[in-house]
C-alpha positions as CSV (number, residue, x, y, z in Angstrom):
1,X,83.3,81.9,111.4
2,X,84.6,83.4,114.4
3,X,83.3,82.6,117.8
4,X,81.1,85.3,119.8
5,X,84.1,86.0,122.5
6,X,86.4,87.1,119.5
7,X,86.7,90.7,119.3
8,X,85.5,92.7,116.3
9,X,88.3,93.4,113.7
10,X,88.6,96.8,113.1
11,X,87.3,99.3,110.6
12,X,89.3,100.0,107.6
13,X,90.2,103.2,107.2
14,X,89.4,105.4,104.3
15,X,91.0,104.2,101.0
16,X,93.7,107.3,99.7
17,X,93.4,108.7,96.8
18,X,95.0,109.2,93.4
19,X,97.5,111.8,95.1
20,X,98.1,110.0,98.2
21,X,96.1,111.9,100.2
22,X,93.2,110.5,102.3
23,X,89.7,110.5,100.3
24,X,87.1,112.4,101.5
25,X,85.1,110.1,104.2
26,X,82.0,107.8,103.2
27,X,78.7,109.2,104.1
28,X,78.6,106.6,106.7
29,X,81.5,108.4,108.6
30,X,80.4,111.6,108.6
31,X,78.7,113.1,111.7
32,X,74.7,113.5,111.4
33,X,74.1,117.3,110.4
34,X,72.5,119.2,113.1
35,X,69.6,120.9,111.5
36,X,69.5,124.8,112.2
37,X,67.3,126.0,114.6
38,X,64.0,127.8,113.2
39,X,64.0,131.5,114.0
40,X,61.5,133.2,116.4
41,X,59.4,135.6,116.1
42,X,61.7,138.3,117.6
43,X,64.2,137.4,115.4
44,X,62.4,138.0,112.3
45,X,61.5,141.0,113.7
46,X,64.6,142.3,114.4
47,X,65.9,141.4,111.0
48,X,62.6,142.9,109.8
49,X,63.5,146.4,111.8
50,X,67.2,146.1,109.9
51,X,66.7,145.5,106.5
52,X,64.3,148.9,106.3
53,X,67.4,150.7,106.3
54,X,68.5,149.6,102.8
55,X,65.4,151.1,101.5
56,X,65.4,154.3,100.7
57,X,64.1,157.3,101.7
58,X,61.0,159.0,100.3
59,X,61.7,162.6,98.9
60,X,59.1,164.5,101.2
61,X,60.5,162.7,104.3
62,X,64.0,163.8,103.0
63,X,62.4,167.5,102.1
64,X,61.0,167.8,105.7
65,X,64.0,166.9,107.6
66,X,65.8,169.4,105.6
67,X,63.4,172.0,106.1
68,X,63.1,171.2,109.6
69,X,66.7,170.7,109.9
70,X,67.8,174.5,109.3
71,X,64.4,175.7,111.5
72,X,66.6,173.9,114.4
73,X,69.6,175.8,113.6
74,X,68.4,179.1,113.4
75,X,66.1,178.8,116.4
76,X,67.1,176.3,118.8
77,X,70.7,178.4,119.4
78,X,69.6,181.0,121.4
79,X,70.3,182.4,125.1
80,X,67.5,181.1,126.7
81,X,64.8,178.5,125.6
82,X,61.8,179.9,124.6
83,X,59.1,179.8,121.3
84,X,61.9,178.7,119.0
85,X,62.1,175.6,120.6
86,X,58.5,174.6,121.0
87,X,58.4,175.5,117.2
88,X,61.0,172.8,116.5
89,X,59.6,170.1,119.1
90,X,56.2,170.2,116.5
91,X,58.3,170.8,113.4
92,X,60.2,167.5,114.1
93,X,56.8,165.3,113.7
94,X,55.9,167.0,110.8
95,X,57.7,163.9,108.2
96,X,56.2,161.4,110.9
97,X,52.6,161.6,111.6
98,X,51.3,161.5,108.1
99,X,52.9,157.9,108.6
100,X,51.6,157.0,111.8
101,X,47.8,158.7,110.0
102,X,48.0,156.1,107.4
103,X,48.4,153.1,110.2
104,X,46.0,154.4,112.2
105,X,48.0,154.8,115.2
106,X,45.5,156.9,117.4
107,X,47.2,155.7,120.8
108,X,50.7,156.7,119.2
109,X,49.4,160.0,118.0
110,X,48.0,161.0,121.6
111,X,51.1,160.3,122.9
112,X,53.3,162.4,120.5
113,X,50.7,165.5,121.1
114,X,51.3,164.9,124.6
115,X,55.1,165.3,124.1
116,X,54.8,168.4,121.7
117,X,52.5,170.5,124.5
118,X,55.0,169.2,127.3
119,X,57.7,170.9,125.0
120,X,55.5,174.2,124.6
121,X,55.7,174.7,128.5
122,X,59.1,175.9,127.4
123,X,57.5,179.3,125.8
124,X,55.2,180.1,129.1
125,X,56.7,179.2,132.3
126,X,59.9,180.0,133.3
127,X,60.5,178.0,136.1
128,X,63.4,176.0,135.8
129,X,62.3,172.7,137.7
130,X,59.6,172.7,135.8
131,X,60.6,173.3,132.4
132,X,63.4,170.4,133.1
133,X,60.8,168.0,134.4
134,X,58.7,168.8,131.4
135,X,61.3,168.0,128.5
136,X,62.5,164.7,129.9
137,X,58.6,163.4,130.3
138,X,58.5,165.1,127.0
139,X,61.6,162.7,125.6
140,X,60.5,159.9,127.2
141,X,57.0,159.9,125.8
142,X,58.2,160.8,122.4
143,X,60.3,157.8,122.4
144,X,57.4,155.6,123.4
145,X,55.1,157.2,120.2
146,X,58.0,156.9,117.6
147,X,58.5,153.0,118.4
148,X,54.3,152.4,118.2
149,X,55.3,150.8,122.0
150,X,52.2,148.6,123.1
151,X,53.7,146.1,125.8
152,X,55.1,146.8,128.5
153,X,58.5,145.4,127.3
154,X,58.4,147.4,124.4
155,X,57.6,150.5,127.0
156,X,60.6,150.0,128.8
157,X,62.8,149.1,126.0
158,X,61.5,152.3,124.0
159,X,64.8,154.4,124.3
160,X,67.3,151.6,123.4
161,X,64.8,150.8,120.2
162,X,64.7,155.1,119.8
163,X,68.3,154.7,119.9
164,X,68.5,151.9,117.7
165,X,66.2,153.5,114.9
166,X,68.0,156.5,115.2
167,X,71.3,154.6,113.5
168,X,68.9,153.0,111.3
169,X,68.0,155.8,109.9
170,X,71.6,156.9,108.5
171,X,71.6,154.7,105.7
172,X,68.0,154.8,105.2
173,X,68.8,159.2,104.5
174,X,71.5,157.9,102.5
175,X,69.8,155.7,100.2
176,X,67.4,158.1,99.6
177,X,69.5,161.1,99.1
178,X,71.2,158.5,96.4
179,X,67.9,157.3,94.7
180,X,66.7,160.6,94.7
181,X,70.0,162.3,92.5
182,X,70.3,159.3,90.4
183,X,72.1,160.7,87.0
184,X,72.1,164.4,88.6
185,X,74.9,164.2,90.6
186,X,76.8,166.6,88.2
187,X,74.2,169.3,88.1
188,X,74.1,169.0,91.6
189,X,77.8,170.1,91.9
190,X,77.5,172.7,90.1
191,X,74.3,174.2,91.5
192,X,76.0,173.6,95.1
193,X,79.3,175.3,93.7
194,X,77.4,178.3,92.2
195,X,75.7,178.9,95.6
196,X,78.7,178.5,97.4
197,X,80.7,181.4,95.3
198,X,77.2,183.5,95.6
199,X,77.2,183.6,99.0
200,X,80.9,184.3,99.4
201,X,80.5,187.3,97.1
202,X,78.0,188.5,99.5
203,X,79.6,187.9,102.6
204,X,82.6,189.9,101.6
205,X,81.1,192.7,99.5
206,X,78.1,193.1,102.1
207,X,80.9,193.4,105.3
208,X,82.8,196.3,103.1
209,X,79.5,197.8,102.6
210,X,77.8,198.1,105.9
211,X,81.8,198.8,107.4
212,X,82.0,201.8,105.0
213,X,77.8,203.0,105.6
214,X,75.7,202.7,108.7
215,X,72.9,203.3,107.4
216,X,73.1,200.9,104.4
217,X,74.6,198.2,107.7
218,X,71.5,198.9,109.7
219,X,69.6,197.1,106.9
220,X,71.3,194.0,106.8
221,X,70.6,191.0,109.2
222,X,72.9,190.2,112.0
223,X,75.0,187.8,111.9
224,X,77.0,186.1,114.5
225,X,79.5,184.4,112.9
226,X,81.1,182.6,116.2
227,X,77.5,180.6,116.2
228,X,77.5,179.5,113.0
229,X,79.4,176.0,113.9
230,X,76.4,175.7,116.8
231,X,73.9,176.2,114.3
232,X,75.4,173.9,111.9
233,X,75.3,171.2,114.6
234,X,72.0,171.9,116.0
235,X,70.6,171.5,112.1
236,X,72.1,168.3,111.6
237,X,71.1,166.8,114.5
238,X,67.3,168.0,114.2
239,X,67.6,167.1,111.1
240,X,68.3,163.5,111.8
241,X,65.6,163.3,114.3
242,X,62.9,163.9,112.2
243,X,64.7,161.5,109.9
244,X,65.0,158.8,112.4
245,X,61.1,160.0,113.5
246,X,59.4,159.3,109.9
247,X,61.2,156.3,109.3
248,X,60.5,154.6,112.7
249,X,56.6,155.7,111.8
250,X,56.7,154.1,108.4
251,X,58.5,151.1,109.4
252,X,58.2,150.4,112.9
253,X,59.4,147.7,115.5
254,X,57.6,144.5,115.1
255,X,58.9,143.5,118.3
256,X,56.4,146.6,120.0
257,X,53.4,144.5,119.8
258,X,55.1,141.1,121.3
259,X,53.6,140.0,124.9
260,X,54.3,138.3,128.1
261,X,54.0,134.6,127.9
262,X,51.4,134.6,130.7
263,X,52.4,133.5,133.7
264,X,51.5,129.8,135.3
265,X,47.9,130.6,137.4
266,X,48.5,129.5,140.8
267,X,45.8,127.3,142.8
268,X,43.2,129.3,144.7
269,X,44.3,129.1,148.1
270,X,48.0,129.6,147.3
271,X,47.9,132.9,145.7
272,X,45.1,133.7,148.1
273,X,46.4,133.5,151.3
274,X,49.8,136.6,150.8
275,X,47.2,138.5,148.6
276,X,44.3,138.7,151.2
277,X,46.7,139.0,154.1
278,X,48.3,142.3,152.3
279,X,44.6,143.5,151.7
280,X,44.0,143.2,155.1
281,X,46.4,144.7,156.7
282,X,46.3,147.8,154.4
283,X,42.8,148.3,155.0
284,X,43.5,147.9,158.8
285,X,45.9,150.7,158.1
286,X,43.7,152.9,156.3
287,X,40.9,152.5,158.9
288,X,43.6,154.0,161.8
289,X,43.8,156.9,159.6
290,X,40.1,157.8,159.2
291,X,40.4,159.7,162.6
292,X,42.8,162.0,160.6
293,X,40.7,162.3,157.8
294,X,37.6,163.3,159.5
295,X,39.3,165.2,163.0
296,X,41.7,166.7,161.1
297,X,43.6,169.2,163.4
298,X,42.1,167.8,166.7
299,X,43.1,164.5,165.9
300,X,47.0,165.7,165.5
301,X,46.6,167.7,168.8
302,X,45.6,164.5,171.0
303,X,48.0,162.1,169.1
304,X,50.4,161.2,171.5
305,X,51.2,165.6,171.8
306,X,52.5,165.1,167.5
307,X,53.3,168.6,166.2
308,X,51.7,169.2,162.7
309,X,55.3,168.7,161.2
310,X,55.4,165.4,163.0
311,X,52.5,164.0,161.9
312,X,52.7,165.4,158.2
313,X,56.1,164.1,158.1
314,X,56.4,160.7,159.9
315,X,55.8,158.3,157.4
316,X,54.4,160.3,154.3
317,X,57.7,158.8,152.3
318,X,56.9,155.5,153.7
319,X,53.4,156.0,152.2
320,X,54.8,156.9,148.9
321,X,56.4,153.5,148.8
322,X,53.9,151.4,149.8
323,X,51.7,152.8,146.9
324,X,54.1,152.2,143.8
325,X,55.3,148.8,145.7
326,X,51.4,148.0,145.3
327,X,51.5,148.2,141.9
328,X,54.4,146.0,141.6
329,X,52.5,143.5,143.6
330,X,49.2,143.7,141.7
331,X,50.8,143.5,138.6
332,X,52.6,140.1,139.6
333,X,49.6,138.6,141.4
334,X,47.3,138.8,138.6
335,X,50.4,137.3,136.5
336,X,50.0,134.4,138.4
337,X,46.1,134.7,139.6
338,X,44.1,131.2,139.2
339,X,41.6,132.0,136.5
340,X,40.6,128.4,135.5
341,X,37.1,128.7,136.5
342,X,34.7,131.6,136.9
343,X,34.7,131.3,140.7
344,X,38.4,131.4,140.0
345,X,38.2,134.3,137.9
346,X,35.7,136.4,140.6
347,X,37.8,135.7,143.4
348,X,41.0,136.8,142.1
349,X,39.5,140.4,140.9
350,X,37.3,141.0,144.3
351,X,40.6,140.3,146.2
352,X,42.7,142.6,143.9
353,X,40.1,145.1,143.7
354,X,39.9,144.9,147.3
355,X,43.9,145.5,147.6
356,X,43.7,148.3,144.9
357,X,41.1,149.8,147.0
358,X,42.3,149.7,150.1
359,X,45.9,151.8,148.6
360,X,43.9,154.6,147.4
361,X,42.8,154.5,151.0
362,X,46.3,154.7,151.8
363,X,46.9,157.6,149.1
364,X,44.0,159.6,150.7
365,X,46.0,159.5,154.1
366,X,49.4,160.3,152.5
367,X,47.7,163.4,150.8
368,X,45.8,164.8,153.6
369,X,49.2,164.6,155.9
370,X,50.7,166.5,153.2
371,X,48.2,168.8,153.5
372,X,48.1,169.2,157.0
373,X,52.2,170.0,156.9
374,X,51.1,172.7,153.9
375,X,48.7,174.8,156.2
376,X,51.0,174.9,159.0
377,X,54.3,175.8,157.3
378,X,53.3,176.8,153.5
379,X,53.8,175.4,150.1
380,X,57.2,174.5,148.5
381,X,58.5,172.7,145.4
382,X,59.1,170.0,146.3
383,X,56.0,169.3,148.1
384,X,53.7,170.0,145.5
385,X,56.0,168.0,143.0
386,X,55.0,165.0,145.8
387,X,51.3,165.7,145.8
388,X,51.3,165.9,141.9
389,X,53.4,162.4,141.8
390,X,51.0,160.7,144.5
391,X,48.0,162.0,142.5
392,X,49.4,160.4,139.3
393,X,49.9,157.1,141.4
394,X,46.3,157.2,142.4
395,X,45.0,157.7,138.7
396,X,47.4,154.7,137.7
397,X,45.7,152.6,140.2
398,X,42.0,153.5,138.9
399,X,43.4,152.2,135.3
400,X,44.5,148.9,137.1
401,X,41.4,148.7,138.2
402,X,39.6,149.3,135.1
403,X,42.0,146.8,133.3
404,X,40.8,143.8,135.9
405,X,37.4,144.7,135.5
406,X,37.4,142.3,132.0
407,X,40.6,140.7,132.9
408,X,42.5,142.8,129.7
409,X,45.2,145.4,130.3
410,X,47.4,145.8,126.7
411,X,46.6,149.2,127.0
412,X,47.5,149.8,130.5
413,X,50.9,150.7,129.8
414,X,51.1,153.3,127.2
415,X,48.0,154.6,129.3
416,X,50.7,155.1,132.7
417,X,52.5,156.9,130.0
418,X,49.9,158.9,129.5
419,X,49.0,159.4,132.9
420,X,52.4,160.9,133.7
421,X,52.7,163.3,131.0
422,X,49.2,164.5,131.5
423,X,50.1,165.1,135.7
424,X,53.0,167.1,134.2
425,X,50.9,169.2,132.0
426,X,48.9,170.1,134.5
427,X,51.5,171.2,136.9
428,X,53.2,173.4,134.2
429,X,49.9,174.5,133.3
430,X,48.9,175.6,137.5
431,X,51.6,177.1,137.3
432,X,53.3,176.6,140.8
433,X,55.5,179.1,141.6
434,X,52.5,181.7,141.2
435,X,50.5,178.5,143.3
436,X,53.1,179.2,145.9
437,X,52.6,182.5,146.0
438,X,49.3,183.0,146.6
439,X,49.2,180.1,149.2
440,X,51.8,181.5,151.1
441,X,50.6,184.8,152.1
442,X,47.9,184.4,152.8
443,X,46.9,186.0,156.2
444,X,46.7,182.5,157.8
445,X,49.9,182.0,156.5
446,X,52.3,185.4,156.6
447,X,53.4,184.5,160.1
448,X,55.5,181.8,158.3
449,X,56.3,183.7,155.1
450,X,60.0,183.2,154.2
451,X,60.7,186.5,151.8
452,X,63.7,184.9,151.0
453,X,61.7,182.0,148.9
454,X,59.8,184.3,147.2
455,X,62.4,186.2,145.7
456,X,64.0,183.2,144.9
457,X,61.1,182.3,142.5
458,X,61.0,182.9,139.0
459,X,59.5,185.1,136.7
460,X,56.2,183.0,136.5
461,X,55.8,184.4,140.4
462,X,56.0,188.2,139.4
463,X,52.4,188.7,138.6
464,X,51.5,187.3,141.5
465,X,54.0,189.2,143.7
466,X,52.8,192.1,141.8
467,X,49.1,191.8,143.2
468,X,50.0,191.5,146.4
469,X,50.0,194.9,149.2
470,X,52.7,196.8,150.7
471,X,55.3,196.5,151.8
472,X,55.3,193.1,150.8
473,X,55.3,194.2,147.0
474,X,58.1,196.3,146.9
475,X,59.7,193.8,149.4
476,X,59.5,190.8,146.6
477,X,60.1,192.7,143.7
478,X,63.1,194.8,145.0
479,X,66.1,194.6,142.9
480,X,64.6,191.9,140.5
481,X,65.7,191.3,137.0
482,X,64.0,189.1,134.1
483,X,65.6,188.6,130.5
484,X,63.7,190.1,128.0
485,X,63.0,188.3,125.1
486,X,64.8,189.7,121.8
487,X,62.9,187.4,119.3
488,X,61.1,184.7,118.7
489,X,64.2,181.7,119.6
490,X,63.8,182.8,123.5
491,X,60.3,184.5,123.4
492,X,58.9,183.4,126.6
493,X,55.2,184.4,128.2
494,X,56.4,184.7,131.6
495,X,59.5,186.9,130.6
496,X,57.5,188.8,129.0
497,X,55.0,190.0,131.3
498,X,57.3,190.2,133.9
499,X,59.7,192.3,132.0
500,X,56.3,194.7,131.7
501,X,55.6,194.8,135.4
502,X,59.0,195.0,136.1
503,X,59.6,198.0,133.8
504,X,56.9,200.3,135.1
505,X,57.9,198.8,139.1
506,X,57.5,202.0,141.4
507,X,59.0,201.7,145.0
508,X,56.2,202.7,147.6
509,X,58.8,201.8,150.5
510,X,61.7,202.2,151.5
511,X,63.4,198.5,151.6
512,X,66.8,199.9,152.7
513,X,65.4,199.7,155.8
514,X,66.3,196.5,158.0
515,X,62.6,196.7,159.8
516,X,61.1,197.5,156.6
517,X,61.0,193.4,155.2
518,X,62.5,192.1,158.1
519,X,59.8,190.9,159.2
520,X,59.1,187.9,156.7
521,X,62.6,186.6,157.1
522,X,60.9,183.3,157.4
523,X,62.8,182.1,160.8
524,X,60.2,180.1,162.0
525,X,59.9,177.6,159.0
């Protein structure tokens, strides 16, 4: 025996084997295996959302996106946007809500109708700005009803997952175009080869034809060759939208309906104390304001000798801020509210409610500065784009406060979304630049009329312009020019009726004459 002080002798090595070469270790060498982790719920998910693209592709879905496919072709190429393209902005969902139908998704549905009519502003108003504003509200909601989106995550994260389902749906076409030929490949062929020599034989004989008759060439269809490579992009990218639409509908995101981990309540008088300051000191502020809500125009006059563009100005950007920043903050805070107890639970929604209150106070001010600035110098884009964005605020306030009333608020934000496109539809369907119009001349408000910004306005403003006395008719309408619509790609409600009034436009004055409109050169706005 050896004694306890003697070191250890040392481990053998691994006997060699028959060829010389070490043996494969003992288990009693080998490392301890680390066992894998298990996967998480957003992982299966997202494995979930990949593996539907190896399945393939119904036939109608396939039939649709074809169909819907050369519909974008022949009418989305075109001079100006018009009915064509609403057509193909509800043609696209055509493969995609019998899907979403069959799961029941009312709240997606909503939102996709909301994104069609936004698109349809394209065939009545004419106004640029608002058109544009329209489509991407229009995008931005379609992308939050293909992707089922009903977390907040899954809001924001709706274009990347569009994005992502878009490329899904590549092999998803592919499969299905495969599944669906099967043994007919060869028939296929030859049906695509006959076609291809038909039309050829038209093409040429039909071009000697109408070259050698005009009257035979006035019957044939026009056709502009030098699009054709447009069209045939246009196609396959509508095409792949609806695609990418219907499969998303049948086989949606799993990761759409994951939550927030709710956030660690904080104790009472912790979360208390920032929260009721705030709420304090914004209701401090909206109380200073209630002399300009009430006084109105004396209350400018005797503030410290504040013009009306002083006072509308000075701080109405500020006040913007402080509304969407109080969003952010309630939506935090009630992350972190205490909610153990029912006295818990009542003080947390009196003192948010109490916040949320106190910024529609601050909202009221904001708008009624606004308007003050309007009655002394006129309306403008841009400043009834503001009104319309802090009127949408407001309204997404009134659903925070709704969604504290029972503590629940899933539905809060595909509501916002919601919220926004409906404010856009409304200002596409006021039609502003006719709004501005009628505002501005007014006989309060002609001694600030800037001629110049009317005829800058587009064709939505003509009927308005047109019902207005001379010389200020004439004035407007001098030397204007609106595209007529030649079919129904760019057909367009505004074009139209201001080509009409336009076409039978009769000068009653003579606006050659420098005194004649000079005097709405708008120099004093």
């Amino acid at each position: 025996m050896s004694d306890a002080g003697e070191p250890t002798a040392p481990t053998d090595p691994p006997p060699a084997g028959p060829t010389g070469v070490a043996a494969p270790p003992h288990p009693a060498w080998q490392a301890p295996a680390v066992a894998p982790s298990p996967p998480t719920r957003f992982t299966l998910a997202r494995d979930a959302f990949w593996a539907a693209r190896t399945v393939p592709a119904p036939a109608p879905a396939l039939a649709v996106s074809a169909v819907v496919g050369v519909l974008g072709g022949v009418l989305l190429v075109a001079d100006l946007p018009g009915l064509g393209t609403s057509l193909v902005a509800l043609a696209v969902w055509g493969a995609a809500v019998p899907a979403l139908v069959r799961r029941r998704a009312w709240n997606a549905l909503v939102t996709a109708a909301l994104a069609v009519a936004l698109v349809a502003m394209v065939a009545v108003r004419d106004a640029g700005w608002v058109l544009a504003l329209c489509v991407v509200v229009a995008v931005l909601a379609g992308m939050v009803a293909a992707t089922s989106a009903s977390s907040a995550p899954a809001v924001l994260l709706s274009p990347l997952t569009w994005a992502s389902g878009a490329l899904r749906a590549v092999p998803w076409v592919r499969n299905g175009v495969g599944t669906l030929l099967g043994t007919r490949r060869a028939q296929l062929l030859v049906a695509l080869r006959s076609v291809a020599v038909t039309v050829a034989l038209l093409l040429v004989f039909g071009a000697l034809f109408a070259s050698a008759d005009s009257v035979f060439a006035s019957y044939l269809p026009s056709l502009d060759v030098g699009m054709l490579p447009a069209r045939v992009v246009a196609g396959v990218l509508v095409a792949l939208l609806t695609a990418s639409l219907a499969h998303l509908a049948i086989a949606p995101p799993g990761w759409s309906d994951h939550r927030l981990p709710e956030g660690r309540p904080a104790r009472r008088g912790e979360w208390l104390l920032p929260v009721g300051a705030l709420a304090a000191l914004v209701l401090a502020f909206v109380l200073v304001q209630v002399g300009a809500l009430v006084d109105g125009h004396r209350h400018v006059l005797e503030t410290l000798g504040l013009s009306y563009a002083q006072y509308a100005r000075q701080g109405f950007a500020q006040l913007v801020v402080v509304t969407a920043l109080t969003l952010v903050v309630v939506g935090v805070a009630a992350r972190r509210a205490p909610r153990a107890t029912p006295e818990d639970r009542l003080v947390s929604r009196v003192a948010l409610g109490v916040l949320c209150v106190g910024t529609l106070g601050v909202v009221a001010s904001a708008l009624r500065r606004m308007d003050l600035y309007v009655e002394a110098f006129g309306l403008t884009r841009l400043r009834l784009l503001v009104l319309v964005a802090e009127v949408a605020l407001a309204a997404i306030l009134v659903l925070v406060m709704v969604a504290g009333i029972r503590w629940r608020g899933r539905w809060l934000p595909v509501a916002v979304v919601q919220v926004v496109a409906v404010a856009m539809l409304g200002l596409a369907l006021a039609d502003p630049d006719a709004q501005i119009v009628r505002h501005n001349t007014t006989a309060e408000a002609r001694e600030q009329l800037d001629l110049s910004y009317l005829r800058g306005l587009s064709a939505d403003a003509v009927p308005a312009l047109d019902a207005l006395d001379e010389p200020l008719r004439t004035c407007a309408l001098a030397f204007r020019e609106v595209a007529v619509p030649t079919g129904i790609a760019d057909a367009n409600l505004s074009r139209w009726r201001a080509a009409r009034i336009l076409a039978f436009e009769d000068q009653e004055v003579d606006v050659t004459d420098s005194e004649t409109c000079a005097q709405w050169d708008g120099h004093t706005r």
